[in-house]
MIMINU-331638 format. One record per residue (C-alpha): residue in one letter; x, y, z. Coordinates in steps of 0.001 Angstrom, whole numbers, padded with zeros to 6 digits, always signed. Layout:
BEGIN
aXYZ/...
//
This chain:
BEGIN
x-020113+001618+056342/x-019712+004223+053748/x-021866+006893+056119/x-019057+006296+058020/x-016417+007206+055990/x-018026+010009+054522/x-019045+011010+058283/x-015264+010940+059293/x-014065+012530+056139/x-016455+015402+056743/x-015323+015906+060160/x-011710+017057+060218/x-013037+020048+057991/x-015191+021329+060084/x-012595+021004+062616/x-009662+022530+060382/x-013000+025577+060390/x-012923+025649+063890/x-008912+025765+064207/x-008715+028771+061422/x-011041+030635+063455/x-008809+032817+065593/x-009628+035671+067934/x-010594+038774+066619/x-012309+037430+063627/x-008806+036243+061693/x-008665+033515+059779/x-005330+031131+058927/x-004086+031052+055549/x-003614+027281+054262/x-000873+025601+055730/x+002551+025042+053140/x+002118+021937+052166/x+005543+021114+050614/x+006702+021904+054338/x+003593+020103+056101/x+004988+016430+054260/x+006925+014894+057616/x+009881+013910+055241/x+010010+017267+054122/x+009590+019226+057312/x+012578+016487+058273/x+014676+017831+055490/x+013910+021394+055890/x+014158+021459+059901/x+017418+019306+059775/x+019114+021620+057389/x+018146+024588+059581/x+019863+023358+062906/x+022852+022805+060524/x+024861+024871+058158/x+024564+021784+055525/x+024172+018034+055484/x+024986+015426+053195/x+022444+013031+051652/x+023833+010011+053439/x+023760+012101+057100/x+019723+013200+056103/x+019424+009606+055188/x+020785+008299+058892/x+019137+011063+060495/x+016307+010563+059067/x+015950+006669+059152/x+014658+007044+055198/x+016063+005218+052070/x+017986+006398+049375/x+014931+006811+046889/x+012258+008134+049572/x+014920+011155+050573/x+015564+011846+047200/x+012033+012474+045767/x+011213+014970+048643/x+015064+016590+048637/x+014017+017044+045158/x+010465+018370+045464/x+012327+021237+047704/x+014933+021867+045536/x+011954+022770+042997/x+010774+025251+045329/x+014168+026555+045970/x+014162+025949+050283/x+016557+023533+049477/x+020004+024070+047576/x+022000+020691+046388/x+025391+020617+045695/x+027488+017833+044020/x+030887+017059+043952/x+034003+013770+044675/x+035484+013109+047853/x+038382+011417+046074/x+036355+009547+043394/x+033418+009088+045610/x+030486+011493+044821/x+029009+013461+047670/x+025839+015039+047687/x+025512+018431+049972/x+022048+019957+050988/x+022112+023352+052488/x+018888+025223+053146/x+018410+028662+051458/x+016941+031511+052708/x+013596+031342+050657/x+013434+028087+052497/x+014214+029190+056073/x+011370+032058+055298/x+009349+029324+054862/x+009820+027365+057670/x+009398+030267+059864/x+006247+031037+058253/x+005096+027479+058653/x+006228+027075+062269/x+004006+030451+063322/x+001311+029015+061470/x+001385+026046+063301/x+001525+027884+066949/x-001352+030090+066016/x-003420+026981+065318/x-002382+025389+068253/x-003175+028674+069977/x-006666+028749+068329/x-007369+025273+069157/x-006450+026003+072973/x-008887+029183+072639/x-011816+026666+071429/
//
């Protein structure tokens, strides 16, 4: 059983090789991997189809809980794609996301990334 494993384990590099290679000899850089996280590619492609969004609307729109949104809003507000805002609606506190432009670079970056791979892989 453990050839196994390590047999599978050793596979998807090769084939991450494979889906680097493109055309002409180029190879991919590594993918962002603060982006590549599905919560965080969530966050980050939520708040670019809208100017902001609160943490309870990422939290519905993302079917998430309070403490799983808030570690990965966090881990992008470290890397500055993410700005968060607080302040009271009344005397309840309201939490306001907005993507920054470091972060939208960043997407775009990752989404051409991701259709030259898929491009490679069609090529293969």
């Amino acid at each position: 059983m453990a050839k196994h494993a390590a047999a599978r384990k050793e596979m998807p590099s090769a084939k991450l090789s494979e889906a680097r290679a493109i055309a002409g000899g180029k190879t991919l850089p590594a993918l962002d991997r603060l982006i590549h996280e599905r919560m965080r590619l969530g966050i980050v492609s939520s708040l670019a189809a809208n100017r902001s969004l609160s943490f309870n609307e990422l939290k519905k729109l993302l079917k998430t809980t309070d403490g799983n949104l808030s570690v990965h809003a966090r881990k992008l507000e470290e890397a500055n794609y993410v700005v968060c805002t607080k302040s009271f609606e009344g005397r309840m506190p309201k939490t306001e996301y907005r993507l920054t432009d470091a972060g939208r670079r960043a997407l775009e970056k990752y989404l051409n990334h991701m259709e030259a791979l898929i491009q490679a892989m069609r090529e293969l």
